[in-house]
C-alpha positions as CSV (number, residue, x, y, z in Angstrom):
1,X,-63.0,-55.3,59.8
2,X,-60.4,-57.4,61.8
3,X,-58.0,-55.0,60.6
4,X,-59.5,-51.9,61.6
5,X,-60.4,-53.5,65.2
6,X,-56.7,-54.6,65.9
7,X,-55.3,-51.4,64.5
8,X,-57.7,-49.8,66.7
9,X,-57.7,-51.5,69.9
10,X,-53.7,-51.7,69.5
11,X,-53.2,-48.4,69.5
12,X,-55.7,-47.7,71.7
13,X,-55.0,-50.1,75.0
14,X,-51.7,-48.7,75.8
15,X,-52.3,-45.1,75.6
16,X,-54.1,-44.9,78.8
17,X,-51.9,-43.4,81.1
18,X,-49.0,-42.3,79.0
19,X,-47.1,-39.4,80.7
20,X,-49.1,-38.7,83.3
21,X,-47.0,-39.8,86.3
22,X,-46.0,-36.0,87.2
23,X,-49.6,-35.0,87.5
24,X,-50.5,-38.4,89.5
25,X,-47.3,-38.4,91.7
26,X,-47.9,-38.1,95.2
27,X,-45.6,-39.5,97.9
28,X,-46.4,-38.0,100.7
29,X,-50.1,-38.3,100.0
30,X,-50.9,-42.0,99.0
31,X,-54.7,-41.1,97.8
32,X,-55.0,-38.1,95.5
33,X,-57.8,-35.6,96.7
34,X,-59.2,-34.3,93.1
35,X,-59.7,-36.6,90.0
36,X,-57.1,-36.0,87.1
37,X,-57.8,-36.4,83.2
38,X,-54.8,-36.6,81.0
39,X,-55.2,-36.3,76.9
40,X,-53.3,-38.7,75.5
41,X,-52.6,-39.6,71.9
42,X,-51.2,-43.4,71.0
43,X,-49.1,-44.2,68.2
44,X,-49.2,-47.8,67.0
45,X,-45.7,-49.0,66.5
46,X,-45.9,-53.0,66.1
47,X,-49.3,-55.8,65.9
48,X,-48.4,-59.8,66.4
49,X,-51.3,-61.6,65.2
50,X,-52.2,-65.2,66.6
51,X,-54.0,-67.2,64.5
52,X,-55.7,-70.2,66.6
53,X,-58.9,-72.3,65.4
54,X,-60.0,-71.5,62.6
55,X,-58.7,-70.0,59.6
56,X,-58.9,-66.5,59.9
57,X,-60.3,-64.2,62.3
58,X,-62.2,-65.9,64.9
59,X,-63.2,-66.7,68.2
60,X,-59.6,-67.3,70.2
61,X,-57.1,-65.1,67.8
62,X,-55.2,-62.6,69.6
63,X,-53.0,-59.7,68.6
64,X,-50.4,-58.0,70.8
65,X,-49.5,-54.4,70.0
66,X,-46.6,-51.9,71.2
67,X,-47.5,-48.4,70.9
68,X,-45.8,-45.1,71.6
69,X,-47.5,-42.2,73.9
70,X,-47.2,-38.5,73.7
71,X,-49.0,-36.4,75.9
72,X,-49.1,-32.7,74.6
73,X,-47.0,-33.6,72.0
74,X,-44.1,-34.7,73.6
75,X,-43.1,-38.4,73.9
76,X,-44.4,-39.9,77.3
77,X,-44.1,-43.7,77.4
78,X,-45.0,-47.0,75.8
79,X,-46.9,-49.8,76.0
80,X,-48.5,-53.0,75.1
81,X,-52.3,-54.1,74.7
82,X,-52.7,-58.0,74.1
83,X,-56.7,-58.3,73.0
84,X,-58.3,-61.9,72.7
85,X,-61.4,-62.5,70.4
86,X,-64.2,-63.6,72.4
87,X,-67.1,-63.7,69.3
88,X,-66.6,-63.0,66.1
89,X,-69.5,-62.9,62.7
90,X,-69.9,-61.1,60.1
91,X,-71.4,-57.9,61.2
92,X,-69.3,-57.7,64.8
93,X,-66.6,-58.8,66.9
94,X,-66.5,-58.4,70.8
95,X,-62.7,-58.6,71.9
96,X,-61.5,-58.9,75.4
97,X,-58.0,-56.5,75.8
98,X,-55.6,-55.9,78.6
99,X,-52.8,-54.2,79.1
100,X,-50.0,-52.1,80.7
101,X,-48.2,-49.0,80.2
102,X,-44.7,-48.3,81.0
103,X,-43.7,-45.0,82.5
104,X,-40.5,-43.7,84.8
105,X,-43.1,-43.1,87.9
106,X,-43.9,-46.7,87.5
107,X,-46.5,-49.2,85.1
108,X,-50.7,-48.7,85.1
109,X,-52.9,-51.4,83.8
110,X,-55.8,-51.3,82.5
111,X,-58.6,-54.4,80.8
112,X,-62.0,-54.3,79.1
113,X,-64.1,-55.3,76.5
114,X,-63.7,-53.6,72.8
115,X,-67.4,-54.0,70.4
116,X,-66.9,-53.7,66.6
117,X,-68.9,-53.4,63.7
118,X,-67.6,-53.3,60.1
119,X,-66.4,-50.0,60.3
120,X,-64.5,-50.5,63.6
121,X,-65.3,-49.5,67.1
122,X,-67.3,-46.8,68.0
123,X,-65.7,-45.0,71.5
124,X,-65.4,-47.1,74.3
125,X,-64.2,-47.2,78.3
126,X,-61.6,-49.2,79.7
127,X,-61.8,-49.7,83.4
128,X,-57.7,-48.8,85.1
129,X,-57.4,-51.7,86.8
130,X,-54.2,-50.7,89.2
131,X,-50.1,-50.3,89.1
132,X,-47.0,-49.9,90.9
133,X,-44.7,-46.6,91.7
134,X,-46.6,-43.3,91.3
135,X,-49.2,-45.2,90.0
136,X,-50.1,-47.7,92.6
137,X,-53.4,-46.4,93.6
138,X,-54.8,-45.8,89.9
139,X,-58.1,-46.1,89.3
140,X,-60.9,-44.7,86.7
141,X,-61.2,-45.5,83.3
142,X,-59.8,-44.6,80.1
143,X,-62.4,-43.2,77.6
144,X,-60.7,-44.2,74.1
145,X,-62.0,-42.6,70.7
146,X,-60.7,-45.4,68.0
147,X,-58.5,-44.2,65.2
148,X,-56.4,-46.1,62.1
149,X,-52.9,-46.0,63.6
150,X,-53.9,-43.3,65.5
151,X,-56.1,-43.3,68.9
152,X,-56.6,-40.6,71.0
153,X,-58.2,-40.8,74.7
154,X,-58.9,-39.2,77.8
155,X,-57.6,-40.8,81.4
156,X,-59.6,-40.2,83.8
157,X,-58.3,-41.2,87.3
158,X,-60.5,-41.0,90.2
């Protein structure tokens, strides 16, 4: 189970806003009138693994991921998701995950909680918590559909 919830939620974080800053860029207007959605797919590319406490997954491990973006099948960006294990048992895990994506118009962040039963995460929201450059008045949340090394999701910027 931990490895299908890290793999998951590593991939996932960081594929929020990949690639997106052409459609979100702006600089003449600093609010954007409409909402956007972006599909985005996330590549994992590298998982650290902290192991704190107890032996084994549990309460106050951490894993930091890097991941690659492509939007429309093109490369768009990277990233990194840094998730915290808030309760783990048997049956589930509840992890808390933030993180940031890199992109030429700027960075976006995003943070949220990630539920898991033995088969991994079911889809799950992410709230966009802000940013800088094109991105500086992101907000919305990033609906993420769990995958192995894989994740797809859908931005949706308000």
């Amino acid at each position: 189970m931990r490895s299908t919830l890290l793999a998951a939620a590593g991939a996932t974080a960081v594929v929020a806003l990949a690639g997106g800053h052409a459609a979100l860029a702006s600089p003449s207007t600093p609010h954007r009138d409409a909402a956007t959605t972006l599909e985005i797919t996330a590549h994992n590319r590298s998982d650290s693994d902290i192991d704190v406490g107890r032996k084994g997954f549990s309460a106050g491990d951490q894993q930091v991921s890097t991941v690659k973006l492509d939007v429309a099948g093109q490369h768009a960006g990277q990233g990194t998701i840094s998730c915290l294990a808030m309760q783990v048992s048997r049956r589930a895990a509840v992890q808390q995950c933030s993180g940031t994506l890199s992109l030429d118009g700027g960075t976006v962040t995003f943070s949220g909680p990630t539920a898991a039963g033995r088969r991994g995460p079911a889809p799950f929201d992410w709230a966009v918590t802000g940013g800088t450059g094109d991105y500086s008045q992101a907000s919305g949340f990033l609906h993420v559909v769990p995958g192995n090394r894989t994740v797809h999701m859908t931005l949706n910027l308000l």
